[in-house]
N, C-alpha and C positions, 0 to 999 in steps of 0.2 A: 683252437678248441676243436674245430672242426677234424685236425688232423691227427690227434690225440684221440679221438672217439673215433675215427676210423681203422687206426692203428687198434686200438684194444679190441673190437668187434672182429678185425681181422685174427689176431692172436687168442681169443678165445671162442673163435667157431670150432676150432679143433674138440673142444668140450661137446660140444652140443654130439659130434660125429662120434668120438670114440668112445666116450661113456654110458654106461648102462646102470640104470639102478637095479633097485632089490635085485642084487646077484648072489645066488644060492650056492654059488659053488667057490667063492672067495670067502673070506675073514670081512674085509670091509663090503659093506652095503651097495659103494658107488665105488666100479673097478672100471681097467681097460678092458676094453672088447678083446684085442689081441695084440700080439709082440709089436708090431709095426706102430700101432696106438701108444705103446707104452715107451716107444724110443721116440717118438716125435713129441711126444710130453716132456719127457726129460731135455730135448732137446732144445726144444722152445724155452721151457723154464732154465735153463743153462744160460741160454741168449739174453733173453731177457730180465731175468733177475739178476744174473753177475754179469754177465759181459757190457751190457750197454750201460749200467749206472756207474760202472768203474771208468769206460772210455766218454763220457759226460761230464763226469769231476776230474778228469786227466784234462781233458779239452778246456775247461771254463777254470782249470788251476795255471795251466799254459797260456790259458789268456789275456790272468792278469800278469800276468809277465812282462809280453809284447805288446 
């Protein structure tokens, strides 16, 4: 549990850094600050929501195998 809530507090301090609210000059309210913010979001969110739950259920579908 312990590593699980370390992991998430790590992967979403990027929030607390690159977000800004009431931004007046975007469409949405809560945008990136700038380009280098908006690819490390995407980047993270790539990793994290598709690539690790896919290599998780590959690993634990391979393991009932062996």
């Amino acid at each position: 549990m312990f590593i699980v809530t370390s992991l998430a507090v790590m992967i979403y301090t990027e929030i607390l850094i690159c977000y800004e609210s009431d931004n007046t000059v975007t469409i949405a309210l809560c945008a990136n600050k700038n380009t280098i913010c908006r690819i490390v979001d995407a980047c993270l969110g790539f990793i994290f929501q598709l690539i690790t739950p896919l290599l998780l259920l590959e690993g634990l579908g391979m393991s009932t195998f062996f």
